[in-house]
N, C-alpha and C positions, 0 to 999 in steps of 0.2 A: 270602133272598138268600145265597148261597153264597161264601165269602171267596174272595177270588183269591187269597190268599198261599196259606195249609192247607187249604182246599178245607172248611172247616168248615160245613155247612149253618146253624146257626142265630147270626147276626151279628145287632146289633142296632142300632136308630137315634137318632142322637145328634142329628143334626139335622136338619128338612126346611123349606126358604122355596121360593119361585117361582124359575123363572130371568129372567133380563132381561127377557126377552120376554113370558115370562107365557106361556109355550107346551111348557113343563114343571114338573116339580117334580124339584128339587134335593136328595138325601138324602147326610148323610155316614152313615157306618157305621163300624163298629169289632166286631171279632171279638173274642170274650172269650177265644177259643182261644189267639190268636198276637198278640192286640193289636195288629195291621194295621188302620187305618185306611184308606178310601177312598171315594168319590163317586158313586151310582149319580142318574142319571136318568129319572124315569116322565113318560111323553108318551101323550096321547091319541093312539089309533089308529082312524081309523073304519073301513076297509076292510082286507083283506089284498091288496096289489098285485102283479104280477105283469106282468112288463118280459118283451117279444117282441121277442126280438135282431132283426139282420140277416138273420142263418141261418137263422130259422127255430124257434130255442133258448127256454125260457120259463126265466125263471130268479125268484125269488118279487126286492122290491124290497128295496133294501139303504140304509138313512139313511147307514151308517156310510162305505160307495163314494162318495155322492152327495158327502157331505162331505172324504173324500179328493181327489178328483176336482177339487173349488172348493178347496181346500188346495193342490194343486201347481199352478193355472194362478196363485194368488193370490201363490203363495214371492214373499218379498222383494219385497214390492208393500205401500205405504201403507195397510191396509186388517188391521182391528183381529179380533181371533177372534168379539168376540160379532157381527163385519157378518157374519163367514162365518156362524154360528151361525145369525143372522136370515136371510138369504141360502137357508140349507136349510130352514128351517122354512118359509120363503115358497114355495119349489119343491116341497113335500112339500104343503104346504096346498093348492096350484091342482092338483098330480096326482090330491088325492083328490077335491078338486071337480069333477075330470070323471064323474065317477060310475061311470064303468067299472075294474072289475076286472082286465082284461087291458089295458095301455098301450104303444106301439109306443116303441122304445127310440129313435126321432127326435124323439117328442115329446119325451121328456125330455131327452134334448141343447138341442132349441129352446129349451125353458122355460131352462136354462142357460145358452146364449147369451145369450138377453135379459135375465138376471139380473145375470151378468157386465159386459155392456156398459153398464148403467146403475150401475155401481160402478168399474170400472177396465178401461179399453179397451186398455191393453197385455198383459191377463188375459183379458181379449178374444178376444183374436187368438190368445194361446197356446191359447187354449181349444180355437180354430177351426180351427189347423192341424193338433191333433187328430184332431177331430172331421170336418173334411173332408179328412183322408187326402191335405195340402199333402205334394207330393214335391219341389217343386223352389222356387227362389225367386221365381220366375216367377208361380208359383200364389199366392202372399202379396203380390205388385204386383196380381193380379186382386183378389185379395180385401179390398185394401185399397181401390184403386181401386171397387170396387162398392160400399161400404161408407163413400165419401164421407171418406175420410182421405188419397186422393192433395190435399187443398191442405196439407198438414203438409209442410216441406220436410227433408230428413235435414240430420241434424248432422254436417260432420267431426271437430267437436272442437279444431278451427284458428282458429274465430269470436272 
């Protein structure tokens, strides 16, 4: 493994346990070069995957987007890193259980709305207004409205 600080090919490992989940393995490291310490992660991979945009575009599958992606609907939302952490690792398990190598990049949105909505529904909705290309406000009264949230009454803050 290659240090990120000196770019030193041969680092060595100081420590390795599971991660929470048991869906990695956890390595520290330390460069004997620059004495830089830092954290790699090995994860089973059973397929190489391979996300079919909208356009038409094949792009190979990215863990580290997927995790971005449930990072900024989750910002500032009650919800701990290792739920993101398990959260990916669940979405990433069921896309390789479909057995196919090429996966339509809606599926993977779906599989993340549903992951989303069953952990934090105002991450929910950011996810979706995304995701469904909301233009107006209008379109977020529909979608809340289908989605069985019009009985929640808004707050003015006046109560």
């Amino acid at each position: 493994m290659k240090c990120p600080f000196c770019g030193n090919g041969d680092t060595q490992v100081k420590d390795s346990r599971p991660s929470d989940d048991g869906s990695a393995i956890r390595r520290r490291r330390s460069c004997p070069q620059c004495g830089g310490r830092f954290t790699t992660f090995e994860r089973v991979q059973l397929r190489e995957l391979v996300i079919l945009k909208r356009n038409g575009r094949r792009t190979p599958f990215d863990r580290d987007k997927l995790e971005r992606s449930l990072g900024i609907a989750l910002r500032k939302r009650p919800v701990q890193p290792d739920q993101v952490e398990q959260l990916v690792s669940r979405i990433v398990r069921q896309l390789e259980s479909l057995g196919e190598t090429e996966i339509q990049s809606s599926v993977v949105g779906d599989f993340i709305m549903k992951a989303l909505k069953s952990v934090d529904e105002v991450a929910y909705v950011r996810y979706a207004s995304v995701y469904k290309d909301f233009r107006h406000t209008s379109d977020f009264a529909k979608f809340l409205g289908e989605e069985g949230f019009d009985e929640a009454k808004p707050r003015s803050g006046l109560d």
